[in-house]
N, C-alpha and C positions, 0 to 999 in steps of 0.2 A: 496451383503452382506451389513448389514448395522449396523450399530453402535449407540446407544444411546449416543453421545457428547454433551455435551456444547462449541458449536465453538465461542461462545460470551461468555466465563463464562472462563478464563483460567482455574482456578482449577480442575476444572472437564475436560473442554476438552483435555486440555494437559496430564494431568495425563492416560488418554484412550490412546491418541498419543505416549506419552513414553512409554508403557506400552506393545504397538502394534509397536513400531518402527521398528524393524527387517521386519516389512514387511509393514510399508507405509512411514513412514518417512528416514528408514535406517541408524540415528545414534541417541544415545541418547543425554540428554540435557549438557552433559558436556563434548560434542565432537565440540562445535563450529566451529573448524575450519572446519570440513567438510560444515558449511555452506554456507563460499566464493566457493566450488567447487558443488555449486548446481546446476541440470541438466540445459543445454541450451534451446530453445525454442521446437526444434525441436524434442531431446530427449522427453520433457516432452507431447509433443503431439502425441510423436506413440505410448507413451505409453498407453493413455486410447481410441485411433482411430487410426483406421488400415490405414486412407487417412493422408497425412499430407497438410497441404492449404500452397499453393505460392501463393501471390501476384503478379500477371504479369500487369497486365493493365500500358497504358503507363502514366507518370508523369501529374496530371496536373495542372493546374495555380489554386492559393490559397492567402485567405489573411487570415493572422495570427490574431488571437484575439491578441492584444496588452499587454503586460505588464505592468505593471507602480508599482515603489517602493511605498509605504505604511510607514506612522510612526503606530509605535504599541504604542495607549493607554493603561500604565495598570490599569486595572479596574476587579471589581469582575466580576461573571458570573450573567447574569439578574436571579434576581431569577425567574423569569417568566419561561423561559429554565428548572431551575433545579426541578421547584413543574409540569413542562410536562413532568419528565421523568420519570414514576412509576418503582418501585421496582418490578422485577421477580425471583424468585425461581424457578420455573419450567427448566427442561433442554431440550436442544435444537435436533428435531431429523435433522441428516446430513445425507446426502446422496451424493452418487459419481458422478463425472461429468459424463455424455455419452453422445454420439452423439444426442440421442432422444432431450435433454436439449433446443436443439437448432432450433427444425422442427418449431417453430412458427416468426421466421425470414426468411426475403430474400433471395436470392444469395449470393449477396454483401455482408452483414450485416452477415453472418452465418461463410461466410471466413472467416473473420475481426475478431469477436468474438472468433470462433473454434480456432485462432492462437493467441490469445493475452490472455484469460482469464484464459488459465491454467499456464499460467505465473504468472499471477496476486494473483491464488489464490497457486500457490507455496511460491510467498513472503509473503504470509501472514500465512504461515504454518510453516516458518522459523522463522517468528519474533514471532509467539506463542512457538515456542521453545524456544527462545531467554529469553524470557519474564519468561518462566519457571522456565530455570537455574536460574536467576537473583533472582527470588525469591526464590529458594532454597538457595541461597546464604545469603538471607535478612532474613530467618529462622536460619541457622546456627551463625549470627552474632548476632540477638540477644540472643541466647542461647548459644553460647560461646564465645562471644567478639571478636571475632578472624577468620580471614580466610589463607588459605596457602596461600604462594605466587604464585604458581600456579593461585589460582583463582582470588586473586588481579590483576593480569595480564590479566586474561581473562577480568574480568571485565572492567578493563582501556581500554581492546580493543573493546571492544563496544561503551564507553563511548570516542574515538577516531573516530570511524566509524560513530555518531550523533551527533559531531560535540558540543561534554560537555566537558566541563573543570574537572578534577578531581583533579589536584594540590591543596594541602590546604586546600582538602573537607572531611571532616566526610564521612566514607564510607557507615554510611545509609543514612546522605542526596546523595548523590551519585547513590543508587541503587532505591532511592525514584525520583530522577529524571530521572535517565533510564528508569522507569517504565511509568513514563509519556510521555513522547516521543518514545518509543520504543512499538507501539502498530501497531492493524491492520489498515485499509482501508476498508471499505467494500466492497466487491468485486464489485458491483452496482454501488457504484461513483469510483472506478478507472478506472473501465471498459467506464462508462459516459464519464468521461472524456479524455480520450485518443480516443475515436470515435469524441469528438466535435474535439481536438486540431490537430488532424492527418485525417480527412474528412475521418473516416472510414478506415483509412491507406491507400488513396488513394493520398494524398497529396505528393509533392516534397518530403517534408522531410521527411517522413514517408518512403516512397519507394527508396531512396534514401542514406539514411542517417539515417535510425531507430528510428527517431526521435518522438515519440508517442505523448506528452506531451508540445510540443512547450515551453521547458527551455531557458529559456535564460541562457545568460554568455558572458563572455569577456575576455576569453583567447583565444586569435587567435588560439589558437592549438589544441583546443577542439571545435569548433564552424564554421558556415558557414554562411556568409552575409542573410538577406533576399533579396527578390528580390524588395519587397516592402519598403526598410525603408528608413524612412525620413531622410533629409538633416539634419546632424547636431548629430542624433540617431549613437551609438558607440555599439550597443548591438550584438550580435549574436545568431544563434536557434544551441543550445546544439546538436551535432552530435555524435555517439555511431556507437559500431562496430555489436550489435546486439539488437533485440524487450528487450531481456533479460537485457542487461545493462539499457536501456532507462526507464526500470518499476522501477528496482534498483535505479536509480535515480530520479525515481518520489517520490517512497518510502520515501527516505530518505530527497528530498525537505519538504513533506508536515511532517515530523516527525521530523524536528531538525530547519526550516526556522521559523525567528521571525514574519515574516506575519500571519503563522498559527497557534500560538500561543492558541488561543481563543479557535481553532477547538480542539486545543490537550487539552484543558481545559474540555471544552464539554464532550470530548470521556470519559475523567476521569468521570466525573460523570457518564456517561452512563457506562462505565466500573463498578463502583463501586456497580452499581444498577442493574448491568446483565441485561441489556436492551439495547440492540443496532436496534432493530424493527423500530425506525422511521428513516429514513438516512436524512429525509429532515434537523432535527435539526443539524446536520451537515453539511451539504451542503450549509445554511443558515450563516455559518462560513466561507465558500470558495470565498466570494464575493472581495476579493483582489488578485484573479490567474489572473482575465484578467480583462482589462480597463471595456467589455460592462459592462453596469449596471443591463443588463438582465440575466448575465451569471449564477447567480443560477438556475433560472427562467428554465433556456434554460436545465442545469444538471436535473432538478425534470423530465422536459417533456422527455428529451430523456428517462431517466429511467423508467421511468411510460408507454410511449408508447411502450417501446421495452421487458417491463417488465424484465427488468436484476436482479429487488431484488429476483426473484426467485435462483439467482446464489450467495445470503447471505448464504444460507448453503449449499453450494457445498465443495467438498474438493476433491483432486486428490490421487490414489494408485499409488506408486512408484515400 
């Protein structure tokens, strides 16, 4: 079954999704909270494959792409970026995940993928929900000034969960900044990345500790030493209790952290121009997730060689 969506276009796509919710998303856009009880990793994989993929292989020795803090320059976007992004009108055709999606990969690399991707493109099927409300919110308030308290609330608790301030704010700059932060991922570069940062999920933390994304942090109580870090280095690799939480929080790194600022700039304009087709301009933004200097470099080729932008329009049935 297939569906003519715009999965880069919210207005269009979303509106098919709400529309069709009873039977792929399962609530509509003003039911949020169901979206903290979205299916876990496992659920979300029997549902479109009758195999579920474990991970058994035993742990093995890894070194971590590094970290390193960033100051954030604010500056415009080059225009150079914003006259390569052309304007599309046309809408997008989508089609469903299946096992076939994945016959041009290896063993290894088919597990990996099979068990982390419909994760990936669950959250980004959430935050197009997300994205929807909020602008049905942003229509109702310029046309009648006013929202219930009800939806104030909803609203503040999104803008709590991306890490925005809304005290003392105008509730359309408010919903103009949740819009900008609160968007997709291509399913291409999270998938990218989470194969560089977790050696295909064969790494310690990955198998271990569900660690996809190699986060850092510094609460001993969320966190577990490297085995590699330097004398002197205070950091920890971000430990989680499932694949599911660790995407969730990649999510919400790369959608509220002052590093990626730029990337969430970019998106905007691609947003605005319904054109999300090139991911490198993006990826070209990612150059502060890890020390190498190659690491865009290294995101383009894995995508390109493993061909994952064919998994930009995929979308999963619930």
């Amino acid at each position: 079954m297939r569906k003519l969506l715009n999965f880069l276009c919210f207005p269009i796509f979303i509106s098919g999704l709400i529309f069709i919710s009873n039977g792929i998303l399962g609530y509509n856009s003003y039911e949020l909270e169901n979206i903290a009880n979205s299916k876990t990793a496992s659920q979300i994989n029997s549902l479109y494959s009758e195999k579920e993929i474990l991970l058994k292989d035993p742990p093995v020795s890894e070194i971590l792409s590094e970290k390193i803090i960033v100051k954030i320059r604010k500056k415009p976007i080059n225009p150079k970026i914003v006259s390569n992004i052309e304007s599309k009108k046309e809408i997008f055709t989508i089609s469903y995940l299946s096992d076939s999606d994945f016959n041009h990969l290896n063993k290894e690399k088919k597990e990996f993928v099979k068990t982390v991707l419909p994760i990936i493109i669950n959250e980004n099927q959430n935050i197009l929900t997300t994205r929807y409300f909020v602008n049905e919110l942003k229509e109702k308030l310029a046309t009648f000034k006013t929202l219930s308290v009800q939806e104030i609330n909803k609203l503040y608790k999104i803008a709590r969960k991306f890490n925005i301030k809304y005290d003392n704010k105008h509730k359309l700059d408010l919903i103009d900044e949740i819009l900008l932060k609160v968007d997709i991922i291509p399913n291409s570069i999270a998938l990218a990345q989470a194969a560089i940062e977790s050696g295909w999920g064969k790494s310690r933390f990955a198998k271990e500790y569900n660690a996809l994304f190699g986060e850092y942090t510094y609460d001993q109580n969320e966190g577990v030493i490297p085995l590699k870090r330097e004398d002197g280095d205070t950091h920890l690799i971000k430990s989680f209790s499932s694949y599911d939480s660790s995407v969730k929080s990649y999510f919400k790194n790369i959608n509220s952290h002052n590093a990626y600022k730029e990337f969430r700039e970019v998106r905007k304009v691609m947003r605005l121009k319904n054109n999300f087709s090139d991911v490198n301009i993006l990826i070209n933004n990612l150059n502060s997730y890890a020390e190498d200097s190659n690491y865009t470099n290294t995101l383009n080729l894995v995508i390109e060689k493993n061909n994952f932008n064919k998994f930009d329009s995929k979308v999963i049935s619930y």
